[in-house]
C-alpha positions, 0 to 999 in steps of 0.5 A: 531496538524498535519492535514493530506491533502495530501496522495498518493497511489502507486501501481505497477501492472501486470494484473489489480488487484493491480491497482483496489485496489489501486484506491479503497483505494485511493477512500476510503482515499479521501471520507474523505476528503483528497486529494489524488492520485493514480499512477503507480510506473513507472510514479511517481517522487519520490523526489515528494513524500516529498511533501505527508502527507501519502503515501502507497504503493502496489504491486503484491506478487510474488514467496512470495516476491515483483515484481523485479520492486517494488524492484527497486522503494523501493531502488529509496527511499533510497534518499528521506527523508519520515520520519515523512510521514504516510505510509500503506502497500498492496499487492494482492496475489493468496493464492493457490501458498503460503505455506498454513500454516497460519503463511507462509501466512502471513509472506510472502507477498509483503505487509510485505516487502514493510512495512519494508522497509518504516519503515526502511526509517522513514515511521510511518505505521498508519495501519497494512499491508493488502493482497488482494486476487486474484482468480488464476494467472491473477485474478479476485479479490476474491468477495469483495476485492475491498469494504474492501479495499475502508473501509480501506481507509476510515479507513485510512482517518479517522485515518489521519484526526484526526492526532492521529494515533500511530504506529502500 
């Protein structure tokens, strides 16, 4: 059995609101006992990142995509082997600039890019994708966003503590 010890949450952010996330899913992950950091995409070595049992990664949805600088940080991995790492996928959106058809909603977000890029670099995903929302351009994050995602790092923490995830 593989025990999971280390994990690192990544975030790249404009006004705030992703790094809030980010350190509350970080928060969440390491009240079960993991160690784990949280960083700012421009700071963070990438070729460190094989040394993380898990690694998420987040970013600000923008004109239904990822930041031009996530894009460039998701390339920069291209180099690194991440196989066999857990990963988790997140973003934060305004939902008032997306298609408001439920399905558009979904399928066009930072998050679902991010998630298919690290499948594409050998990331085994242990939890499915998820969106915070934020209220307007700049935010502030929609009441409670910051609690579940602190419960889905805590999910997490669980799912990686037991080290028998499956892929979602």
């Amino acid at each position: 059995m593989i025990k999971m010890t280390k994990a690192i949450v990544l975030y790249n952010s404009r006004f705030g609101n992703t790094k809030n996330i980010a350190q509350c899913l970080a928060k969440g992950i390491e009240s079960q006992g993991i160690t784990t950091t949280c960083e700012n995409i421009d700071v963070v070595d990438v070729e460190s990142l094989r040394d993380y049992d898990f690694i998420a990664i987040g970013g600000p949805t923008h004109i239904l995509k990822m930041s031009d600088e996530l894009n460039e940080f998701m390339q920069k991995l291209r180099d690194v082997i991440l196989e066999k790492i857990a990963g988790f996928a997140f973003d934060t959106r305004n939902e008032s600039k997306m298609n408001k058809t439920y399905l558009m909603v979904l399928e066009n977000s930072a998050a679902r890019r991010i998630e298919k890029q690290m499948k594409k670099l050998g990331v085994e995903i242990v939890h499915p994708r998820r969106s915070a929302l934020v209220e307007g351009e700049q935010g502030p994050l929609y009441k409670d966003e910051e609690q579940r995602f602190f419960q889905i790092g805590l999910d997490i923490g669980k799912i990686l503590k037991s080290a028998s995830f499956i892929s979602v």
